[in-house]
N, C-alpha and C positions, 0 to 999 in steps of 0.2 A: 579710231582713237586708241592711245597708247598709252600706260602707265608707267615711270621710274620704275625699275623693279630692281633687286640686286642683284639675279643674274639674269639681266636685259628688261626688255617691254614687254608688259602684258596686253594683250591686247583687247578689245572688246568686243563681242559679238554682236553680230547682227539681230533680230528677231528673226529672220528665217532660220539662221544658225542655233539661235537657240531652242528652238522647235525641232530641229532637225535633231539637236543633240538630246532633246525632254524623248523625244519619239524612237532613240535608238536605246533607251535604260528599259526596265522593267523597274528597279529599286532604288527609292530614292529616301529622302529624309525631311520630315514635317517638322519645325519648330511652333513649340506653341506656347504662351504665355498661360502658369497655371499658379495660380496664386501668387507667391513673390517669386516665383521660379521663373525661369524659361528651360523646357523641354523638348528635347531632339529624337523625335521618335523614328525609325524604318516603317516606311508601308511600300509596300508591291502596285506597282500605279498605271496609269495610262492616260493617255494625251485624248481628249473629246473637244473638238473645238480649239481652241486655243485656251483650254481650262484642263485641270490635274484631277483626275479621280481616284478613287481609292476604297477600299471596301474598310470594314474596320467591326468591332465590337463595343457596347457600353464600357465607358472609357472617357480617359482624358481627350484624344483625338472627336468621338461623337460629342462630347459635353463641349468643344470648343465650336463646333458643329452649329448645336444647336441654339448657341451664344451667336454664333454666326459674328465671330470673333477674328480678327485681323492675324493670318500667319505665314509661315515661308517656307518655302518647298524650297530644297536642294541637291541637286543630282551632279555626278560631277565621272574624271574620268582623269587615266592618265595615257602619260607615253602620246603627244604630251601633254601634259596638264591642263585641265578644262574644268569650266563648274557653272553650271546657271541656275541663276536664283528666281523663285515665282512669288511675288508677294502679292496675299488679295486676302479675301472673307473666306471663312470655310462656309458650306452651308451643309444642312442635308438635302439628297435627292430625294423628293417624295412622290413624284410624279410618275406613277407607273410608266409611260412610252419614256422616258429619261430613265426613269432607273433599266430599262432593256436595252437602251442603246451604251448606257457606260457598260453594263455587263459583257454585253458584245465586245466592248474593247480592251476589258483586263484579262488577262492569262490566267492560265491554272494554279499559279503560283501564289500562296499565301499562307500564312502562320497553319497551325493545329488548330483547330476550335472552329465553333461558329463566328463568323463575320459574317453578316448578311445586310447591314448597314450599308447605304451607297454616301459616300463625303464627296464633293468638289468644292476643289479650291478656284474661286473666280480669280482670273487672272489678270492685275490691275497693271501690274508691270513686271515687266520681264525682263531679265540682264542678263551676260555671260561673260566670262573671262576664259582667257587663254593663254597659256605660254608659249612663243614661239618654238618650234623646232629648234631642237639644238641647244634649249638653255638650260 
């Protein structure tokens, strides 16, 4: 599928492509609805399933968590232009064997501080967009 775009078609990703492209990021970006706001937060992440985790601290990202609240993940890339969107529930992981296997698949990479908090975003639908080469 293709979109008008100004300089050419964008096109749409597959879900294996977008999976492919969730599982070659470490850093991506959490939108969350926080009172009248909506907020774009960076978290350091990783693909489990076909679901987004992320470590995190008491916080807007845990408080939306434990609302188990509707948000959207986005990771994107260029050269050339790429972006996929993850929209679902955040929840908390509380389940000791879940919380060791997301640990297993986030990096060492993550802010200063304690984060010890496990977040997944369930992943209810998944999109991606692309720019052809050359545009």
């Amino acid at each position: 599928m293709t979109d008008a775009g100004p300089g050419g078609h964008i096109e749409s990703l597959d879900a294996a492509e977008c999976y492919e492209r969730l599982r070659s990021r470490s850093l991506g970006r959490v939108a969350i609805a926080h009172g009248d706001e909506i907020v774009i937060l960076p978290v350091y992440y990783a693909v489990v399933g076909d679901d987004v985790v992320f470590r995190t601290a008491p916080g807007t990202k845990l408080d939306a968590a434990m609302l188990e609240q509707r948000v959207a993940f986005e990771v994107d890339g260029a050269s050339p232009g790429w972006s996929v969107l993850v929209q679902g529930h955040a929840e908390q992981i509380r389940d000791a064997g879940e919380q060791v296997g997301a640990r297993s698949h986030l990096g060492n990479d993550w802010p200063a501080g304690e984060r010890d908090v496990l977040v997944r975003i369930r992943a209810e639908r998944v999109s991606g967009r692309r720019l052809p080469p050359g545009s």
